[in-house]
TORKOL-4160 file (C-alpha; in steps of 0.2 Angstrom, whole numbers, padded with zeros to 4 digits, m for minus):
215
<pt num="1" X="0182" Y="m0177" Z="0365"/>
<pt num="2" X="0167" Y="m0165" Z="0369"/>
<pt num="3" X="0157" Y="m0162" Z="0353"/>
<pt num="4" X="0150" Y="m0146" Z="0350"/>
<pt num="5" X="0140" Y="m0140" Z="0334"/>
<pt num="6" X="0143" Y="m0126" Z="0322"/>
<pt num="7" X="0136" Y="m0110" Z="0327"/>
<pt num="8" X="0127" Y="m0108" Z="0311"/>
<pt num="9" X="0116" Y="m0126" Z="0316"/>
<pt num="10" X="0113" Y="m0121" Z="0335"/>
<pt num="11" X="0095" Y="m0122" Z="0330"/>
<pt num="12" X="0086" Y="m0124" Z="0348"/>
<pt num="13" X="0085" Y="m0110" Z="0359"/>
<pt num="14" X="0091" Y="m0113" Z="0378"/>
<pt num="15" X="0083" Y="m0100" Z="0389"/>
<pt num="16" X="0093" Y="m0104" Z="0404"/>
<pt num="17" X="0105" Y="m0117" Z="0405"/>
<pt num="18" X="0121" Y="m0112" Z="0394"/>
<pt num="19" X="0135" Y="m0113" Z="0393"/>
<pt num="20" X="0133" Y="m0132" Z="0399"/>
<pt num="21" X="0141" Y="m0149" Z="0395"/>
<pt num="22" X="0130" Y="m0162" Z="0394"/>
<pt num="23" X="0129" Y="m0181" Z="0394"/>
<pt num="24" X="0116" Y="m0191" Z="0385"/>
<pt num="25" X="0114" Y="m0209" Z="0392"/>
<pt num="26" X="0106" Y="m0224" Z="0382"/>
<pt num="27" X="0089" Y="m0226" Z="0379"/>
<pt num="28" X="0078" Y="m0234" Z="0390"/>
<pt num="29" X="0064" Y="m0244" Z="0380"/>
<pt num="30" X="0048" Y="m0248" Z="0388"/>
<pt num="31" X="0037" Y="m0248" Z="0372"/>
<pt num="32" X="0039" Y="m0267" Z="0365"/>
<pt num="33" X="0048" Y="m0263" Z="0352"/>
<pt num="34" X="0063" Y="m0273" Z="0347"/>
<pt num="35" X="0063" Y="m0262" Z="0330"/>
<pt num="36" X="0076" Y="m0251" Z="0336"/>
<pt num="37" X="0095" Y="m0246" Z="0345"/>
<pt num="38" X="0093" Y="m0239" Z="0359"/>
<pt num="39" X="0112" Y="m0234" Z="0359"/>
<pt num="40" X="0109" Y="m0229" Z="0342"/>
<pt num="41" X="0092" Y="m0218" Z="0347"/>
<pt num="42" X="0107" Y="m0211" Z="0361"/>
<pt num="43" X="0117" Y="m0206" Z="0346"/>
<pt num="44" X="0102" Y="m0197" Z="0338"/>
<pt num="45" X="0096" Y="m0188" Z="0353"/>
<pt num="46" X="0117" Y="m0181" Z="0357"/>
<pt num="47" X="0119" Y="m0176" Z="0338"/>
<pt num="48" X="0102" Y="m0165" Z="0340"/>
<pt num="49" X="0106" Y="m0158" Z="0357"/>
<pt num="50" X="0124" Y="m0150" Z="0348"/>
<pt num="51" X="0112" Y="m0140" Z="0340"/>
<pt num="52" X="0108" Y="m0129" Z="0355"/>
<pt num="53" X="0114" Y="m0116" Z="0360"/>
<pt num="54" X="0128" Y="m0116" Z="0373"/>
<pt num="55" X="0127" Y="m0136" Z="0373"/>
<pt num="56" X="0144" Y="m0147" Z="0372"/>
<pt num="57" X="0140" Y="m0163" Z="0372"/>
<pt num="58" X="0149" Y="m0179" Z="0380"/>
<pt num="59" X="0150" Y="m0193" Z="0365"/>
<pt num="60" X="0137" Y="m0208" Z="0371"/>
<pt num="61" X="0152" Y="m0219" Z="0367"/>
<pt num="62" X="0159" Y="m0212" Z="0384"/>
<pt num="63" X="0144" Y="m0214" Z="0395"/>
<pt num="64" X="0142" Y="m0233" Z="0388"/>
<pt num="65" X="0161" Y="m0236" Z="0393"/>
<pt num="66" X="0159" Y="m0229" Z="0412"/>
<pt num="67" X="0142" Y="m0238" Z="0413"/>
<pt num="68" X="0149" Y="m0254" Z="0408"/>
<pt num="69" X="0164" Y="m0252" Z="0419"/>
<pt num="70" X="0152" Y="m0248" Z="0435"/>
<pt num="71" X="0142" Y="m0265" Z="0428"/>
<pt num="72" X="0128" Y="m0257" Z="0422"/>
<pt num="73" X="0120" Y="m0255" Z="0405"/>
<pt num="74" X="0108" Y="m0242" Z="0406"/>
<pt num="75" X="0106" Y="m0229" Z="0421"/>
<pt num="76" X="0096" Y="m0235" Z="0439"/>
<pt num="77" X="0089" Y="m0220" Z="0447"/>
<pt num="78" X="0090" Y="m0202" Z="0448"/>
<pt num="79" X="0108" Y="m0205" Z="0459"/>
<pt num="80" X="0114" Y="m0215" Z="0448"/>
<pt num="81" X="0111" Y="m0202" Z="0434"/>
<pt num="82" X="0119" Y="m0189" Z="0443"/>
<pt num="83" X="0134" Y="m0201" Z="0449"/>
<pt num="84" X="0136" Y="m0204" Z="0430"/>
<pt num="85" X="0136" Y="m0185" Z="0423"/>
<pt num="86" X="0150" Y="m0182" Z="0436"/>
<pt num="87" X="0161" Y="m0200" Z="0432"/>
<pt num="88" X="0160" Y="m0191" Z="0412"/>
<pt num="89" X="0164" Y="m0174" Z="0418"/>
<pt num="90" X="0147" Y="m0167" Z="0412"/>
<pt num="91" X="0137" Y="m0154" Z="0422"/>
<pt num="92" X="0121" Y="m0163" Z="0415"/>
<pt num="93" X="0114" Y="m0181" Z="0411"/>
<pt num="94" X="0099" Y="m0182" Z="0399"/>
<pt num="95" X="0087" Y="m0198" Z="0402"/>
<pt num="96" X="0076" Y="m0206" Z="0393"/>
<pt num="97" X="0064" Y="m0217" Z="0390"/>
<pt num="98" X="0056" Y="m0224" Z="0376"/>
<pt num="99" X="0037" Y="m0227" Z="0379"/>
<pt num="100" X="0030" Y="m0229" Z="0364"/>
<pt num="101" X="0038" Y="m0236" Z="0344"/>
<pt num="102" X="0026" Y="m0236" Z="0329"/>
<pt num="103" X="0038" Y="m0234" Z="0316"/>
<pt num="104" X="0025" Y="m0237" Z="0299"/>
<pt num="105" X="0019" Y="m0221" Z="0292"/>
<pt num="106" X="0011" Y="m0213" Z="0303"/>
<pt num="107" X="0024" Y="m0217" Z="0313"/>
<pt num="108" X="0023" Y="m0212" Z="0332"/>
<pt num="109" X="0035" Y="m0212" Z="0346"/>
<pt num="110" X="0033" Y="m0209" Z="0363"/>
<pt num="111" X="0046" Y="m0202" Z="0374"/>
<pt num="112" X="0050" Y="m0196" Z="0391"/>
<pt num="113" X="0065" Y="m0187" Z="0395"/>
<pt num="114" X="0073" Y="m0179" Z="0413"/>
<pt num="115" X="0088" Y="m0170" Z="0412"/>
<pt num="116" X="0097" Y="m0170" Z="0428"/>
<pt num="117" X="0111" Y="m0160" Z="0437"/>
<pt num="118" X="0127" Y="m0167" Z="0442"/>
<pt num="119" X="0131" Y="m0155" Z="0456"/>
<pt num="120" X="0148" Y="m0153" Z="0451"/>
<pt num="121" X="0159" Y="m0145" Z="0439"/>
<pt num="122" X="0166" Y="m0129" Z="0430"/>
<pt num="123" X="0148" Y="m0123" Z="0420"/>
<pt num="124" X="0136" Y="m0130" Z="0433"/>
<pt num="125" X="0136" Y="m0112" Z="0441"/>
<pt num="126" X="0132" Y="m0104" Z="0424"/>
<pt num="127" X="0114" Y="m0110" Z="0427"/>
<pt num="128" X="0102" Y="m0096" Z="0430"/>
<pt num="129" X="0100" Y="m0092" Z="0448"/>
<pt num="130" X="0084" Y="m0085" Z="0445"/>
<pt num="131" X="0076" Y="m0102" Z="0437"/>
<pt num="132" X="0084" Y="m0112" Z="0449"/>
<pt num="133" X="0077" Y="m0102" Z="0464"/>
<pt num="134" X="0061" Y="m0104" Z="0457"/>
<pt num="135" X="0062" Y="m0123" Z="0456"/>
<pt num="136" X="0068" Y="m0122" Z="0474"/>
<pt num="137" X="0052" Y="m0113" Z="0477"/>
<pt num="138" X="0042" Y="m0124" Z="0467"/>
<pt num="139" X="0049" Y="m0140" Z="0475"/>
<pt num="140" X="0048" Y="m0132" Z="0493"/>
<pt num="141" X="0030" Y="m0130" Z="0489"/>
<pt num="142" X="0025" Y="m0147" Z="0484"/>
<pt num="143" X="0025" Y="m0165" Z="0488"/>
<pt num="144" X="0039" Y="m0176" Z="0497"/>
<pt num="145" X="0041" Y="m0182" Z="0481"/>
<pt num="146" X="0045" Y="m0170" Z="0473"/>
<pt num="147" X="0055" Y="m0163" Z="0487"/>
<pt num="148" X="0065" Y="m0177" Z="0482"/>
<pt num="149" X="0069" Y="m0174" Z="0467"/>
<pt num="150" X="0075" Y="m0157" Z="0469"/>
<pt num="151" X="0087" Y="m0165" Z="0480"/>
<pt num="152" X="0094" Y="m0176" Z="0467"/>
<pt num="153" X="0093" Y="m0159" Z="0455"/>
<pt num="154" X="0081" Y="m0164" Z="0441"/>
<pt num="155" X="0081" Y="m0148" Z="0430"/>
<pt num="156" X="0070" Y="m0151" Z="0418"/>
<pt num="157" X="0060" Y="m0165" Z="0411"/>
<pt num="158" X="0046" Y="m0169" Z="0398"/>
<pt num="159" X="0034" Y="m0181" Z="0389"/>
<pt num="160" X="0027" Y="m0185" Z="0373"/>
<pt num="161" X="0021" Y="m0194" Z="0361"/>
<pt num="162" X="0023" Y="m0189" Z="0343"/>
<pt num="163" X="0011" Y="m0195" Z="0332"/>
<pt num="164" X="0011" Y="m0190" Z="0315"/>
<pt num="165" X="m0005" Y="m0195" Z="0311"/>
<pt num="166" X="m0010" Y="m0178" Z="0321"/>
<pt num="167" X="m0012" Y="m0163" Z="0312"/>
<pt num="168" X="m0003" Y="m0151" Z="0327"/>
<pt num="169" X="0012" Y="m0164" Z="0325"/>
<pt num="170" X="0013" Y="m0164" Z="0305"/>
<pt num="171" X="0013" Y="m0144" Z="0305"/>
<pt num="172" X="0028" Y="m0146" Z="0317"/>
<pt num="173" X="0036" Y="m0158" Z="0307"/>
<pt num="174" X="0035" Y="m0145" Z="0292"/>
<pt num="175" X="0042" Y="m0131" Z="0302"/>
<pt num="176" X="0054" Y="m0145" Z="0306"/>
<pt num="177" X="0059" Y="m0150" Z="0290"/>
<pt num="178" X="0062" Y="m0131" Z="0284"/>
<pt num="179" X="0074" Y="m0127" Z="0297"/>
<pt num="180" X="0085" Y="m0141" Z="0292"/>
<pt num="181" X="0084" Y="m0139" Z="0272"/>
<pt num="182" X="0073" Y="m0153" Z="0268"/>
<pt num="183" X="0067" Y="m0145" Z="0250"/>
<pt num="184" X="0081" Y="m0154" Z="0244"/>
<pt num="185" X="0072" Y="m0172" Z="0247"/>
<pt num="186" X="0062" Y="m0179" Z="0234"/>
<pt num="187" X="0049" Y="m0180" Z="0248"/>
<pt num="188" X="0051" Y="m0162" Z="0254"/>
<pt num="189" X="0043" Y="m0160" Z="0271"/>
<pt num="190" X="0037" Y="m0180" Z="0270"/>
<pt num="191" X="0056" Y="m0187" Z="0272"/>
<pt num="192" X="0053" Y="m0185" Z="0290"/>
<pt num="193" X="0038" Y="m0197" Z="0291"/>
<pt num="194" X="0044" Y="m0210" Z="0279"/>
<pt num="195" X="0058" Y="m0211" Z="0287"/>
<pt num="196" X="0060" Y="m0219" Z="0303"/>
<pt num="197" X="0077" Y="m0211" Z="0307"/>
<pt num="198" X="0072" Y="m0195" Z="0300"/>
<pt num="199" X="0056" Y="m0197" Z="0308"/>
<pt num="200" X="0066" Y="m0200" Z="0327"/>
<pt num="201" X="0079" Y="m0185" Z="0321"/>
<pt num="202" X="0062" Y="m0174" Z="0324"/>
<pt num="203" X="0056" Y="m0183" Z="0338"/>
<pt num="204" X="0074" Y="m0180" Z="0348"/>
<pt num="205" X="0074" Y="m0162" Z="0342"/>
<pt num="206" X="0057" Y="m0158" Z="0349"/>
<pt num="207" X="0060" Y="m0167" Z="0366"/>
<pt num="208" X="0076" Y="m0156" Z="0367"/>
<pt num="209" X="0066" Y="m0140" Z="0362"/>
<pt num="210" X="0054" Y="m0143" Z="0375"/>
<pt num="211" X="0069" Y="m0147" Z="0391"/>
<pt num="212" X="0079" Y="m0133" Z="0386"/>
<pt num="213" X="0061" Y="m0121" Z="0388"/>
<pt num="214" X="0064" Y="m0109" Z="0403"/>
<pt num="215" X="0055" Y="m0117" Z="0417"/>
């Protein structure tokens, strides 16, 4: 079962990419850390990406169960990515990584995230030519490397690190923390860095903010 969220919660703009089916595969974690899920973290990062507009996402529980069957517990490579989205009938496949875990106030979290094409299936057309003709150009125009990943269609792809002990990150967070109604927390604006899964709710909505940006 695709889920999809409410119109009324399709908080994150997408400037070029809709409408789209997306997967979202399990964390990857190269911080250290052993203080949290990365299947769980996958959870967080789908429920915040059925917020934008003209997403449907494919549950992580489905991505797990054709990873496991193909012996694998996280994704590879860029091929293996794209070889997923298509086993899960998603246009897309969102990646990431977890480079960094502080999760005491002020917590911080680093994170990297690619979203890759699949080349197949019914929206993948829906993306716009325009943007996607300008990544041609820009791919054309550079280094093998990236060559390369053009090849493999990496769409979009960002990192972070979001440290709450910076002020540009905490006036985010309280934008943040207005859009989703957070007056109604003894701790107003605050429940987002004393709690480290309200704390990662922000980090996956701002690392999906800044993929879904027009290129």
């Amino acid at each position: 079962m695709v889920h999809r969220a409410e119109p009324a919660a399709a908080v994150i703009p997408n400037d070029w990419m809709q409408p789209v089916t997306i997967a979202v595969a399990p964390a990857i974690n190269q911080s250290g850390s052993v203080d949290f899920d990365p299947d769980r973290f996958a959870d967080r990062m789908a429920t915040e990406l059925s917020y934008a507009e003209g997403v449907s996402v494919i549950p992580v529980s489905r991505v797990l169960a054709a990873l496991s069957a193909s012996g694998h517990s996280q994704v590879t490579s860029p091929a293996h990515a794209s070889e997923l989205a298509r086993a899960v009938g998603a246009d897309a496949i969102l990646v990431f990584s977890v480079t960094d875990y502080d999760p005491y106030e002020p917590p911080r979290i680093g994170l990297t995230a690619q979203l890759y094409g699949s080349g197949t299936g019914p929206n993948v057309g829906s993306l716009d030519p325009t943007v996607l003709s300008r990544l041609g150009r820009l791919a054309s125009a550079s280094t093998p490397e990236r060559q390369r990943r053009n090849r493999r269609r990496l769409l979009a792809e960002t990192q972070q690190t979001f440290d709450a002990s910076h002020n540009a990150v905490v006036a985010d967070i309280k934008r943040f923390a207005s859009i989703r109604g957070a007056d109604g927390s003894p701790y107003g604006w605050r429940r987002y860095v004393v709690s480290q899964q309200a704390f990662m709710e922000y980090c996956c909505f701002a690392t999906i903010r800044a993929l879904l940006r027009e290129p």
